[in-house]
Every structure is written in C-alpha cells, then in structure tokens.
N, C-alpha and C positions, 0 to 999 in steps of 0.2 A: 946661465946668465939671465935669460928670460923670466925661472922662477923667482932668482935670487928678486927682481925687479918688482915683481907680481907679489912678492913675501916682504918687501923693504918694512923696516921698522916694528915688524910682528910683535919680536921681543917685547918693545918700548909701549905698546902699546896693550897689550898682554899687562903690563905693569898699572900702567890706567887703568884700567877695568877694574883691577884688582883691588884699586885704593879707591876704586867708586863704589864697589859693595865690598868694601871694608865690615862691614856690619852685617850686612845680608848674607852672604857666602858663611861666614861663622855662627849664623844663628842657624839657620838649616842645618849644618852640619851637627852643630852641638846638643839642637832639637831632636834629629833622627838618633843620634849616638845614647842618647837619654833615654826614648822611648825603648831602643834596641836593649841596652843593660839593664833597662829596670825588670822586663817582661820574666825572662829567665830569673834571677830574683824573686820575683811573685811564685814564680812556678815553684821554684826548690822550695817555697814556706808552704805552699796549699797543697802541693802533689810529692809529699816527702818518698815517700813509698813507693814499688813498682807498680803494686796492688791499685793503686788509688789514679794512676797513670792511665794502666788499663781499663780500668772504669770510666777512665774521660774520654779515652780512645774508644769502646763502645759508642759513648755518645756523639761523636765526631763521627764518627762510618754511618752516615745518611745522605742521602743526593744535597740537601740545604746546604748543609755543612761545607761538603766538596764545591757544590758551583761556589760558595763565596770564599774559603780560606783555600780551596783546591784540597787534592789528594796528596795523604800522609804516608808516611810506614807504622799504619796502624798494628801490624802486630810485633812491633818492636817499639814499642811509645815511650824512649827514654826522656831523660828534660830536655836533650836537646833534639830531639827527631818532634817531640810536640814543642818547642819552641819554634821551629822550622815550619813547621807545619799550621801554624795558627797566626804566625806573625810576618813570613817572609813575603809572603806575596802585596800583603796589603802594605808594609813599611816599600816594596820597590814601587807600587804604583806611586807613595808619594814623594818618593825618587823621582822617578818619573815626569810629575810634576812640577818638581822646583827646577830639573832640567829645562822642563819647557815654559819656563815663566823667565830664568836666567837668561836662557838664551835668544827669547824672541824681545828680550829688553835691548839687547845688546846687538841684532841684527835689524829687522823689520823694525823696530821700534825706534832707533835710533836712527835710522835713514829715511822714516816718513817724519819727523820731527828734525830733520835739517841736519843731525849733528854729523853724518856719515859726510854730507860734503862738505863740510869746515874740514875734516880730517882729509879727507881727500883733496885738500888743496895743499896742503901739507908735503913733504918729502916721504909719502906712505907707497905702499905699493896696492892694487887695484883689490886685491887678494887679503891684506893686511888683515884688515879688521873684523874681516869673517873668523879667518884662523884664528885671531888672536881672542877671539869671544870660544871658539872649541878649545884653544890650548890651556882656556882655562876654567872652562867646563870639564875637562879632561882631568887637571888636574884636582878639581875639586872632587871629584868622584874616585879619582884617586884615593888620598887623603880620606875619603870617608869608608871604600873598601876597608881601608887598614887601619883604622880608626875604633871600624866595629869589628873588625876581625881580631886583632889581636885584643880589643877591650873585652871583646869575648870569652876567648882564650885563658885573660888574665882573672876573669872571678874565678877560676878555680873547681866549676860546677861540674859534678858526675857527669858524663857521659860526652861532653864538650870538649873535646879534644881538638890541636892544632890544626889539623886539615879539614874540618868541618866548619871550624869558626872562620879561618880564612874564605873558607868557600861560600858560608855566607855571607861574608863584608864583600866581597867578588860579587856575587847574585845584582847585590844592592848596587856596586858599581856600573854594571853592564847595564843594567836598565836604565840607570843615568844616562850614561852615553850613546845607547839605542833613542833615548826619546831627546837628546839632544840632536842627533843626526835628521829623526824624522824632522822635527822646528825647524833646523838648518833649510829643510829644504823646502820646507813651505816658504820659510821664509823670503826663499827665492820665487815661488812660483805666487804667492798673493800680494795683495798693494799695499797690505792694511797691518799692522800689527795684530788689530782683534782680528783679522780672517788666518793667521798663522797662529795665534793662540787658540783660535777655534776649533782648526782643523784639526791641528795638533794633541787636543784634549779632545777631540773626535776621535783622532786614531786611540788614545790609548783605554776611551771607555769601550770600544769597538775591541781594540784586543782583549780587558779584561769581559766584557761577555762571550765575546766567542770561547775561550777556554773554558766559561762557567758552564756553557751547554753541550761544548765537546766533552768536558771532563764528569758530565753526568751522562753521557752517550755515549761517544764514541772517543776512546780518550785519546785514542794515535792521531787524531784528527788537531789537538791542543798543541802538535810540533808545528802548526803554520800561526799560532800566536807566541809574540814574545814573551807574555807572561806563564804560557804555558813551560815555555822554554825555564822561567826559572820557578817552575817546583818540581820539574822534572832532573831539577840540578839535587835535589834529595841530600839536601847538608846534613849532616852526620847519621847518615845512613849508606846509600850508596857510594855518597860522594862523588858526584859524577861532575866532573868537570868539564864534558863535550859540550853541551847545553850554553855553555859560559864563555868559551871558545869562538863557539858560533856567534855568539849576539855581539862581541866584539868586531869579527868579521863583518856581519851585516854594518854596526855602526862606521868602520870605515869606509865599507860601499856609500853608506850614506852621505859622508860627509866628503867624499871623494866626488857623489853628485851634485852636492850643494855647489861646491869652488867649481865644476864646469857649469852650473848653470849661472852664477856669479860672476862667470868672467865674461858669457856672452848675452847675456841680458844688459839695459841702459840703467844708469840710477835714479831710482825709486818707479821703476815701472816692474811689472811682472807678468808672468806667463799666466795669471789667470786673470788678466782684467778686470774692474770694474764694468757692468751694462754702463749705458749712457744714459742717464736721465730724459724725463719728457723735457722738452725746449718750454714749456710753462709749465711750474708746481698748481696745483689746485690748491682751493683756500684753504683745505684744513695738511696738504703739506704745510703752508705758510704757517700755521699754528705752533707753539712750541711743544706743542703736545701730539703732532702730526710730526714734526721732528723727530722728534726724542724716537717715537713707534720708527721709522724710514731708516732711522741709524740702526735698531736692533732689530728689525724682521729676520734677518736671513739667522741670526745666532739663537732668536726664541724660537722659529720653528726647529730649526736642531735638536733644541734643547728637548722640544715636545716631544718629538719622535724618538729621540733617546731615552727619555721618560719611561715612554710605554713600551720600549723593547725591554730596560730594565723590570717595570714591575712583571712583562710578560714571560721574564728569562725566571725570575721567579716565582710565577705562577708555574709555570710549565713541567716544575720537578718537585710541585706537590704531590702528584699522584704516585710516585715513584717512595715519595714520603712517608705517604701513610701505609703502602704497602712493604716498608722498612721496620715502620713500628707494628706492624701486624706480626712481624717473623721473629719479632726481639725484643725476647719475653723482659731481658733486663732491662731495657727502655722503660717497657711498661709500668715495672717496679719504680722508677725513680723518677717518673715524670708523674705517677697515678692522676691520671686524667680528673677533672675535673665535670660535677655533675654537667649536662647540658653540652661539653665542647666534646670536640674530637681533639686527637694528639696532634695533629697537623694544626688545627686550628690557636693551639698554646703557641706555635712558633710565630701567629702572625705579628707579635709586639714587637719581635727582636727584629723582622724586615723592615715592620715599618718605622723601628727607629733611623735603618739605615734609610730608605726610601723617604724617608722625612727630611733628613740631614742632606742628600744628594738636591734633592728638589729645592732646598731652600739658597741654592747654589748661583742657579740663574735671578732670582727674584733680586740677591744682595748685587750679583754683578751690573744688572740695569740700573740700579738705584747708585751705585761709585761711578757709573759711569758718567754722571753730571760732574764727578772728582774728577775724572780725567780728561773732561770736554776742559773742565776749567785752568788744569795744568799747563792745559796745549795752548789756553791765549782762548778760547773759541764763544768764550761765552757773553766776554766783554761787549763784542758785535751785538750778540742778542739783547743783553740788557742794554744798549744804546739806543733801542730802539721801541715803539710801544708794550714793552713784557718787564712785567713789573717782575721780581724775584720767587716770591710767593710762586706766581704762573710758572714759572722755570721750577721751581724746585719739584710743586706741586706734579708737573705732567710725567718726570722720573717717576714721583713717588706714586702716581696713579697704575705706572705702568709695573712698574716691580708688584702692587699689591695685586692687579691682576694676573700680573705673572708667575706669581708664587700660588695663586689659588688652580690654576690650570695645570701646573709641574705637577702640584697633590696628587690633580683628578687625575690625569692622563697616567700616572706609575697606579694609580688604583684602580681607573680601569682595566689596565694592563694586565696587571695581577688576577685580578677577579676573570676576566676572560679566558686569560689560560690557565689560572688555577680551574675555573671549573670544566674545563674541559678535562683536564689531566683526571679530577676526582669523580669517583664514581656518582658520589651523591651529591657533587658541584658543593658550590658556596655560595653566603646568602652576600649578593650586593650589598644590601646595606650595612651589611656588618663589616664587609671590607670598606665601603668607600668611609662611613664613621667612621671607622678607626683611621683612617687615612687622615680624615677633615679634621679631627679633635687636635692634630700637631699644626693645623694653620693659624691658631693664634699665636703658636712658639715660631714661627717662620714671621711675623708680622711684628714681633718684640725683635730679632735678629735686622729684620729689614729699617724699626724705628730707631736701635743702635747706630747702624748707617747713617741714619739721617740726623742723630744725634752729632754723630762725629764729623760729618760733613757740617755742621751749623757752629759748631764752638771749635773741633780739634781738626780739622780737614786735613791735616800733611800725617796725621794719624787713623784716618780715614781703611786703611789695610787691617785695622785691627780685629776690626770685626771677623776675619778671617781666621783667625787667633779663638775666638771667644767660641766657632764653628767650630773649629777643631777640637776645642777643647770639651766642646760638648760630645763631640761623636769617643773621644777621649774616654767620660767619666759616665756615660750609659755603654755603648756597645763593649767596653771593658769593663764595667763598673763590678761585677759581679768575681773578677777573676783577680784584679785588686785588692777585693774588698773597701772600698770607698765606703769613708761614713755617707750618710744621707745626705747632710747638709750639703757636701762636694756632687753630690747630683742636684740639688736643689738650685743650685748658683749660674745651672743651665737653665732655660723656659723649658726645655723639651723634656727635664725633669718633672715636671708637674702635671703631664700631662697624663690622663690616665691609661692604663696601657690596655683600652681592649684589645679583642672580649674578655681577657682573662679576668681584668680587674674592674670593677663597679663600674659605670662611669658617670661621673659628676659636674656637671654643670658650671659649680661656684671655680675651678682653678684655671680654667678657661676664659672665663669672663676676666680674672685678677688678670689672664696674661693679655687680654684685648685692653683695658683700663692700660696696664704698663706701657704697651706697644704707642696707644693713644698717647700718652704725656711722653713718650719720648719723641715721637713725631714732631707735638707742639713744641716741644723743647727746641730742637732740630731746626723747624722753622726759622724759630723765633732767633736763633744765632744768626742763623744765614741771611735772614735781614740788614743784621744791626752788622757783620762785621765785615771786613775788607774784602772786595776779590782778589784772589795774587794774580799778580801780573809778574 
C-alpha cells in the first residue's frame, strides 16, 4: 500500500517525459544505431580477407592501442571480434553519456528549476518521478540493446553471428543503465544539476582511465571498472555474458540507492550541500566576470586535473610503446619510420587529436553556460542592472578562451611528464607542448561557433556539440572510412597540422584564428540586437 502511494501515477508520468524528448530520445538512438552499422560495413570493404584482418591485428597489439579501444581477441581477428574490439567501448562510453545527460534533465534538473514541485502538488507519489525518469531510461537502453543487436545480426556479415550481435547491443545497453543509476544518485546527493552532471562525467572518465592503465598493467585489476567489465564481455569471441549480468545487477543497486535517498532527503536540498558564501562578495565577485569565474571554479578545476591524468595515462605507456615496436619487426615494415622521429613519436598526432577534442569540451561548456544562465530567467536581473550585454557576453567568452588554452596545456604537460619518464631517451617538451598548442586555434573556432549560435540561434545553441562530435567522427575515423579530404576539412581540427609528423605551417592556423575572430564578432553582435527569452 505504502509503495503503491510512494509510485502513484509513475505510468502517467513515464508518458510525459517521453513526449518531452519526443525528439531527443530518437535522435541518440538512431545516432548510436548509425554509427554502430555503418563501422562493420567499412570493415567488410577495407578488411575483405583474413590476411588483411591480421595485419590490423598486429597493429592493434600495442599498450596505445589497448588503453584507448581496450583489449581484443587479437588472434582470432574476425570482422566481428575487430568490430568489437575497436568500437565497443568507445560507442558505450557515449552510451554512457547520453544516460547521464537524459537523466540528470529529468531529476536534478528538473527539481532545481521548480518543475518537480508543480508535479508534486499533483495526485503523484513522492517516488513517482524519479522512477518514471529510470523507467524510461530503462527503456530506452532497452530499445537500443535490440536495435543494434539485432541490426547487427541483420547485415548478414561473416563472422557476426546471433549471440554475438545480441551481446553487443546488451554491452551498449548496461552501460546505459549503469551510468544512469550512478546520475540517479548524484542526483540525490548534490543541489545542483551541473554538480550531478559533473560528478557523473567524473565517474565515468575516472572508469574509462582506470581500465586504460589496468588494461596495459595489470588487466584483473579492469574487473573494478565498468567499462572494463564490457570488453571483457568479448562479443563474438568468448561471448561472455557474466560481465553483462553483473553491471545490470550493480545498476539496480544503484537505482535501488537513489529511491532510499529520495525518499529521505527534503526537496531540492541534498546530501552534499553547498559551502555558504562570505556574508559580503568583494568587488570583483560583484563583477560579471567575477561571476561567471564563482559559478564554474569547482567544474574547471576538475576539468584541469582530469586533463592531466588523461594526457598522463597516456604518457605513461609510451615506454611500453616503443619497446612494442622494437620486438615487431612487421610494425616496423608498415609504419617505416620517418628520418629524425622515433615510432612512438608517429603516434603523437592520433592522441593529440583525441586530447585536442576532449579538452575543447570544458572551454564550449563555460561559454553555453550564459545559454543556460539565460534559460533559468538569471540573467534578466544582471542586465537590469549597470552590465551592459557586451560585459556579460564578453566575461563567458574571456573565460572559455582561457579555459580552453589551460585544458591544452595541462593534457600536454601531462603527456610530456609521463611520456618522458616511461621513454628512455624522454621527449622533447616543445615538441609535445607545439603540437598540443597548434589545435588551440581549432578549439577557439569551436568556442566562436558557441557564441555564434548563442547571438542569432540560441535555442540551437547544443549544436555545437554536434559539429564536436563530428569532428572526432571524420579525423579519429577518418582513415578507416576513408573520408574524402574535404569531409575533414569541414572540421577546424582538420587543418591543423599534425606534428611532428607533418611540416608545420603557420598560414592554416592564423585562417582558423581570423575564422574563430569573425564568428565571435558575429556572435556579439546578435546577442546585442536580439531578445532575451524570458
């Protein structure tokens, strides 16, 4: 009787949600199922042969490799054991992801923005609208398990059999609802929507590095992260389904902690409070650029310090790197080194696209975050008062362009400190932190997109996110694809040059500071002239 009261109208409200991201819920979906079909696809045209399999498998069996896509069944490297192997970890982290962007909308989000207690005046139950935001996260991860599993299944491709393809539409699903469980319960325990999306994409860069440096060490150590948990689900190989089991399990735990800590917490208070501010702001809090900084300290130091655990996680298994290519003579053959570099040294282009793209992550989030001051009603108060728009726009936009040039440094020095420790004859700073710096003009055109679309298109403002993705899209795949040029061109971070490997030049740099520049002023110049919503 008690739960029935605690659950009242779960259903009804489950249905709401559902017709509120009528549109969102289906584009993730049909985004991830796209990505997932087309890979395999690419692979049956460029790797027809067994022959040609194993030759990519050689080049996969190196520490780089393993911390970032994990460990394969390199010596059975059919299409679907390296489709598994090269794709599955990184499609659940952005599982993952939309998990925990879905559900800290519909929890924390929804409750510091007033709307949980409209609903809660309602005929609902105390309980309702937590479950009803899981039951249909649930479901949506549902629907995508079997979506790609059986879309799998259906192309027809060698080695891709029923209970492999299943198993990885499964993989994909559990990690949904694993990272939906963890948001659940931040959601309870912070005040803030951004400290439960914070923490939340804490936890889950926190699990993807611990397995990248278990999984080039010690790899029994990868069974206390989630994501280790699904490549050791080994889809059309072992098929192991225990792995899959388990993160189910945990996710119930989780969400079984969420609804006790939701029924005895007060609404919109939580278990990790807010400090209490000084009883007087100083003059430059009062500034809105003393603002802006007060609202994001606690998420740019995070960001820093995750920064440089990443570039350090990859620093740290170069030396294991180059002691890889020293034993393996066909490496050698197919990379044939370049005068002046070492083999390790070829790989630095392909981190630091990642490490480019990761870092440009915080700089856009600062800079939307005047879009969501604005959403909330928050900024009306400010411009009522002596801060002309310009000042407002401007102290976001100071702070993101700072922000982005620190996320650079901190993953390059990161790298460069534990690569040279790992390497016997270390590496030369400047060459790591250059090649690091020449991608902050293309993180400064990403940032003045932002402020582009914040000035003319604001309620389209997410899209920049879109144009990120799709950049890490048509370079860190570009090659496996085969993308014309031009479709890397259409990203900034395609122009950029890829030391050390390749020359590097001056002029394509300056064109993406010039672009970054006129879409800034563009940007501006909207946000002047056009309405705030209210």
């Amino acid at each position: 009787m008690m739960a029935g009261k605690l659950m009242a109208n779960a259903a009804n409200l489950s249905l709401f949600i559902l017709r509120l991201d009528r549109i969102r819920i289906p584009l993730w979906v049909l985004g991830l199922t796209f990505f997932t079909l087309a890979v395999p696809i690419a692979f049956s045209e460029m790797y027809g042969s067994q022959q040609e399999r194993d030759v990519m498998a050689q080049t996969m069996a190196n520490p780089a490799m393993t911390a970032m896509v994990g460990p394969g069944d390199l010596d059975h490297y059919t299409l679907g054991a390296m489709t598994a192997h090269q794709m599955l970890l990184m499609t659940a982290a952005v599982v993952g992801l939309m998990s925990i962007l879905l559900v800290s909308r519909h929890t924390r989000g929804d409750e510091e923005e007033g709307r949980l207690e409209l609903i809660r005046s309602l005929p609902t139950g105390r309980l309702s609208y937590l479950n009803s935001t899981l039951i249909v996260i649930i479901g949506t991860c549902a629907a995508l398990a079997l979506i790609n599993g059986f879309g799998l299944y259906a192309l027809g491709l060698e080695s891709m059999n029923l209970e492999g393809s299943l198993l990885y539409g499964a993989a994909l699903g559990a990690a949904g609802l694993f990272f939906a469980g963890v948001t659940a319960v931040f959601a309870q325990l912070t005040e803030t929507s951004r400290g439960t999306v914070g923490y939340s994409i804490a936890v889950l860069l926190i699990s993807y590095l611990f397995r990248a440096i278990t999984d080039t060490t010690d790899e029994s150590l990868s069974w206390l992260s989630p994501f280790g948990w699904v490549t050791k689900a080994e889809a059309y190989s072992a098929n192991n389904w225990l792995p899959i089991v388990l993160m189910i399990a945990v996710s119930v735990l989780l969400y079984a902690l969420a609804n006790y800590l939701n029924a005895i917490r007060d609404l919109e208070s939580g278990f990790l409070p807010s400090k209490p501010g000084r009883r007087y702001a100083s003059s430059f809090l009062q500034s809105p650029l003393g603002l802006a900084m007060r609202l994001q300290k606690t998420g740019t130091i995070a960001w820093a310090i995750g920064m440089y655990v990443l570039g350090a996680s990859y620093g740290s298994i170069l030396g294991d790197l180059e002691s890889f290519f020293s034993n393996n003579e066909m490496i050698k053959q197919l990379l044939r080194p370049e005068e002046g570099l070492t083999l390790t040294e070829q790989f630095i282009p392909m981190l630091m696209i990642v490490i480019s793209l990761l870092a440009t992550v915080p700089p856009v989030m600062s800079m939307n975050k005047l879009r969501g001051e604005e959403k909330k009603e928050r900024i009306t108060h400010l411009l009522g008062r002596a801060v002309s728009r310009t000042q407002l726009l401007g102290s976001y936009l100071v702070i993101a362009v700072i922000n982005g040039f620190f996320m650079i440094s901190f993953a390059a020095v990161g790298l460069w400190s534990a690569g040279t420790a790992a390497i016997e004859e270390g590496l030369s700073f400047g060459m790591i932190y250059g090649a690091a710096l020449s991608y902050y003009p293309a993180m400064l055109v990403m940032i003045g997109s932002a402020v582009f679309l914040i000035g003319y298109l604001p309620k389209l403002s997410a899209l920049v996110w879109l144009y990120i993705f799709y950049s890490f899209v048509v370079l860190y795949f570009g090659g496996l694809f085969q993308f014309s040029e031009w479709i890397g061109n259409l990203s900034p971070y395609g122009h950029v040059p890829q030391a050390p490997v390749e020359e590097f030049s001056i002029m394509p740099l300056i064109v993406l500071g010039i672009t970054a520049t006129a879409l800034i002023l563009l940007g501006v110049l909207g946000f002047k002239k056009r309405d705030i919503e209210n």
